[in-house]
N, C-alpha and C positions, 0 to 999 in steps of 0.2 A: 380792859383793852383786849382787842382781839388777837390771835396771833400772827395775823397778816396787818394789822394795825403797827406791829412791832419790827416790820421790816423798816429800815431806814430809808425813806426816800419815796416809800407807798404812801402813794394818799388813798383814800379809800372814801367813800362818801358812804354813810350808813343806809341815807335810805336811797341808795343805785343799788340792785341786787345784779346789774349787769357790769358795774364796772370793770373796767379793761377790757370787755368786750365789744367788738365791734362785727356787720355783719355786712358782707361782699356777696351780690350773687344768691344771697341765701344758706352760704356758708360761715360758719362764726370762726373767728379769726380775736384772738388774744394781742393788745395792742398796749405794748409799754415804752419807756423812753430808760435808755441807760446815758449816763454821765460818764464816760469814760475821761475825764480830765475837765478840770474847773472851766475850761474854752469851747467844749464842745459836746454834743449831744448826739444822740443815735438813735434813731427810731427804729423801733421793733415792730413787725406784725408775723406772726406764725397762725399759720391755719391751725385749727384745733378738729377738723377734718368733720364735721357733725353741721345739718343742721337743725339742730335736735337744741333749744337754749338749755334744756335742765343738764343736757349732757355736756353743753358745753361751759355751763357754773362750774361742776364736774370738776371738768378739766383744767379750769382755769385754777379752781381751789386746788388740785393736787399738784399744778405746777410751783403756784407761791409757795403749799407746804414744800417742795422740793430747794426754792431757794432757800429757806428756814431754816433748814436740815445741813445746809451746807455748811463744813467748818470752818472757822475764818472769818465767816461774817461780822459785819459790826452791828453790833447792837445800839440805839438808842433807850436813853432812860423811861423808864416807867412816871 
């Protein structure tokens, strides 16, 4: 399992090498959904400021490592 596989609530599809990414304009933009309460959802889109796709994997992989990293998190089982 990967370690972005092991976020709770990341789907990941293995053969997308772009997921989460989306691209506006020609700029790549990181695009997730948070659940802040079992009633409602929140869409995210943050420019990743590239449009450059390998730099925006990049960016997208050092953000999820950034959620990972955070303390507190819930872990789902292996």
């Amino acid at each position: 399992m990967t370690k972005l596989a092991q976020l709770s609530g990341i789907r990941v599809r293995a053969q997308n090498p772009n997921h989460h990414l989306w691209i506006n304009n020609g700029t790549w933009f990181l695009h997730y959904t948070l659940y802040p309460t079992a009633f409602t959802r929140q869409r995210i889109r943050r420019s990743l400021g590239t449009k450059d796709i390998n730099a925006a994997r990049s960016r997208r992989d050092r953000f999820f490592a950034q959620l990972l990293a955070r303390p507190g998190r819930k872990q789902i089982a292996a």
